[in-house]
C-alpha positions in Angstrom: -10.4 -14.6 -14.0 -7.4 -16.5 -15.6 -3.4 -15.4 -14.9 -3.8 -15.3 -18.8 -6.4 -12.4 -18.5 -3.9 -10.4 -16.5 -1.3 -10.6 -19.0 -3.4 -9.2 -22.1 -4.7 -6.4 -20.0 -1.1 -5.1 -19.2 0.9 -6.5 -21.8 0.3 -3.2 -23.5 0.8 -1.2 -20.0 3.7 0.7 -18.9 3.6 0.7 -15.3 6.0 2.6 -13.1 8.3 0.2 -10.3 5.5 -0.5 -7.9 7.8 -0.8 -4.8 8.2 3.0 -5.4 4.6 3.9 -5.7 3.4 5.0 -2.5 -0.5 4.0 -3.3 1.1 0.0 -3.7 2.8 0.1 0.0 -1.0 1.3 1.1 -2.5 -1.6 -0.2 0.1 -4.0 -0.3 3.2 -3.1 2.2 1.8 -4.7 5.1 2.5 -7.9 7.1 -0.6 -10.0 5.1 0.9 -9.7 1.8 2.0 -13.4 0.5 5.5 -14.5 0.9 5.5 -15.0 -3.0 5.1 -10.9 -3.3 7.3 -10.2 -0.5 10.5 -12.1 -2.5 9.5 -10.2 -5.6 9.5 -7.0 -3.7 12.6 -7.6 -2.5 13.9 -8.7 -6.1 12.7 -5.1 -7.1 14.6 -3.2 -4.6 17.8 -5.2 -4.8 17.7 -3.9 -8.4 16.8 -0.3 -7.7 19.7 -0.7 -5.3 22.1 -2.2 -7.8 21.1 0.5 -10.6 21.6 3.3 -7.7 24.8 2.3 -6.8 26.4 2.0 -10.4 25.0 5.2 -11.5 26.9 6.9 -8.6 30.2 4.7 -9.3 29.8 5.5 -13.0 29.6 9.5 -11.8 32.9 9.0 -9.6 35.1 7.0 -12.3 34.2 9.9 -14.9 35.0 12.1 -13.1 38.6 10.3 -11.8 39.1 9.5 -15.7 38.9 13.7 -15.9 40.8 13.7 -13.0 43.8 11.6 -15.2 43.3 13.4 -18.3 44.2 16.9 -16.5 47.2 15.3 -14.9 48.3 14.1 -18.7 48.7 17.1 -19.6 49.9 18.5 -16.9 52.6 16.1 -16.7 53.5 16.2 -20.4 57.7 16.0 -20.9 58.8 19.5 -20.8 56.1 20.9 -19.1 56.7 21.4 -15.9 60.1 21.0 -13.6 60.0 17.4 -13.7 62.6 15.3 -15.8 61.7 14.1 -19.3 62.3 10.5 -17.7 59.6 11.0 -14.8 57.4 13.2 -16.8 57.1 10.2 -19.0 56.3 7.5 -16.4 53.6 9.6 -14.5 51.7 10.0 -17.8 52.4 6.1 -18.9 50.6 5.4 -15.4 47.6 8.0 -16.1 47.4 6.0 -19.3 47.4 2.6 -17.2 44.6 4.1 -14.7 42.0 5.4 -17.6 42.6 2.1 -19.1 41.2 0.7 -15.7 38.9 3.0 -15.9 37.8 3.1 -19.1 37.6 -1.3 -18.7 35.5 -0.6 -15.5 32.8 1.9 -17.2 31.9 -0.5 -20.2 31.4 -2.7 -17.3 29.0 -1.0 -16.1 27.6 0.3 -19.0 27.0 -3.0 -20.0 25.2 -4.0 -16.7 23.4 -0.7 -17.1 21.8 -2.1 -20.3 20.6 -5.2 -18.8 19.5 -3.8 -15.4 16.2 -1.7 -16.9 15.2 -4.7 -18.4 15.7 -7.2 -15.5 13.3 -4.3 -13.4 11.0 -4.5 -16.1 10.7 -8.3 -16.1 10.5 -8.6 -12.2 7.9 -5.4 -12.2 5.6 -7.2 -14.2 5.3 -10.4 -12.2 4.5 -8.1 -9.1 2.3 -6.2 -11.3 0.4 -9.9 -12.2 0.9 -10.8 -8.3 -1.0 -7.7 -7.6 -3.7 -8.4 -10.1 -4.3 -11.4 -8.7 -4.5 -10.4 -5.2 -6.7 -7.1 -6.2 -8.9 -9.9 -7.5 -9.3 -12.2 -5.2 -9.8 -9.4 -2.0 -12.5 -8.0 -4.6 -14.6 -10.8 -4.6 -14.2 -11.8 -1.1 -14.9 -8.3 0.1 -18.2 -8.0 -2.4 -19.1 -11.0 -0.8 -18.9 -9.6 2.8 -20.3 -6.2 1.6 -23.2 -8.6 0.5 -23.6 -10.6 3.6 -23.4 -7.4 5.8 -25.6 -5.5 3.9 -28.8 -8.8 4.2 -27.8 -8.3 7.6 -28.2 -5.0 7.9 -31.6 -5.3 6.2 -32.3 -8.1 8.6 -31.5 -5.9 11.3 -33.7 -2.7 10.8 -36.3 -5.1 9.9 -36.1 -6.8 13.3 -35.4 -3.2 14.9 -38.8 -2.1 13.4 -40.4 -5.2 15.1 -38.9 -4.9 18.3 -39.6 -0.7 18.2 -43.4 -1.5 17.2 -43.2 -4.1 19.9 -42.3 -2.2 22.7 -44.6 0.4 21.9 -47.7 -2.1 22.1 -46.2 -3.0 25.5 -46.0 0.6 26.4 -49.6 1.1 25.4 -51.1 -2.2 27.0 -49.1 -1.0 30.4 -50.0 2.2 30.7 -53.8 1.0 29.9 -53.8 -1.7 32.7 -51.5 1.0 35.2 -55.0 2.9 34.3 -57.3 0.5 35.0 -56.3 -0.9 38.0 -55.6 3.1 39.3 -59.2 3.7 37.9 -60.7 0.3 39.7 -58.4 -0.2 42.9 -56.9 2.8 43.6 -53.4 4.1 44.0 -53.1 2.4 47.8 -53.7 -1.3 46.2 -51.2 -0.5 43.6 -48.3 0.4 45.8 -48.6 -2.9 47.0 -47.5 -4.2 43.7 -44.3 -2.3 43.7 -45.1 -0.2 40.0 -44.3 3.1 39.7 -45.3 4.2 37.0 -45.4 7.8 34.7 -48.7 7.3 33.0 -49.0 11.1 31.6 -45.0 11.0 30.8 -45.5 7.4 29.0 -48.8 9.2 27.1 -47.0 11.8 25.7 -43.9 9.6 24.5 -46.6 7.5 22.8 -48.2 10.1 21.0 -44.7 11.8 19.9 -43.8 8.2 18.4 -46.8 7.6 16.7 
């Protein structure tokens, strides 16, 4: 299958950030995983990382631009103690600080705009880098499932030989043990060393077949 074939199958797919999915780090978050998907992993979680940190320095300068706000208009002239004159320049510099602020959140907001689609971009290469890897193990792994299976086959079928075998050896020993029992006697058979459990080897015969 064709990196092109990829693409049409999840161009129309929305697919969460697969270095947060769980189920991907199972298949995927090991040591054999390309070096091409490990840099793109890492891509991904630079960018979670970037989009973490500017959400939480967006929450703290919101909530120091409130922070200046209140001291406005707590420092208005002829609201508190303080002279006119220093009233004045605290609130001038409150002023100077939400600018900052204010220049330092569309900053970010702007970054903010760009970073979802950056993830998006770099997602979907892993997503086709995981395609393509699913892939490939698929067809290598049928083709072992395949292998292992004829051998399996092969396997019981030489088992059954070997089984059927032994039992003919069973039978032709336990016939001759007879015999030469029958013929000789049990002294002339010591000599040859055989001990041998004709009844026990009978009945094991007879529960096989």
């Amino acid at each position: 299958m064709a990196k092109k074939d990829f693409e049409k199958v999840l161009k129309s797919k929305h697919v969460p950030v697969l270095t947060i999915d769980n189920k991907w780090h199972r298949l995927f978050g090991g040591d054999d995983v390309s070096a091409e998907m490990k840099s793109e992993e890492a891509k991904i979680n630079e960018l979670l990382k970037r989009q973490g940190k500017i959400n939480n320095e967006l929450k703290d300068l919101k909530r120091i631009k409130g922070d200046l706000m209140q001291q406005i208009v707590t420092n208005m002239p002829g609201t508190d103690a303080l002279s006119d004159r220093t009233a004045e320049m605290k609130v001038e510099e409150s002023k100077r600080l939400i600018g900052e602020v204010n220049a330092k959140i569309a900053s970010y907001d702007d970054e903010m705009l760009d970073l979802p689609r950056e993830l998006d971009e770099e997602n979907y290469k892993l997503m086709l880098m995981t395609m393509d890897e699913c892939y490939d193990a698929l067809l290598t792994n049928t083709e072992d499932i395949e292998k292992i299976g004829c051998w399996i086959k092969d396997m019981r079928m030489e088992l059954k030989r070997n089984i059927i075998r032994k039992q003919e050896l069973e039978v032709k020993n336990v016939e001759m043990y007879s015999y030469m029992n029958d013929i000789f006697g049990s002294d002339v058979i010591d000599i040859f060393d055989i001990k041998y459990d004709v009844e026990g080897k009978k009945q094991a015969i007879i529960a096989a077949q």
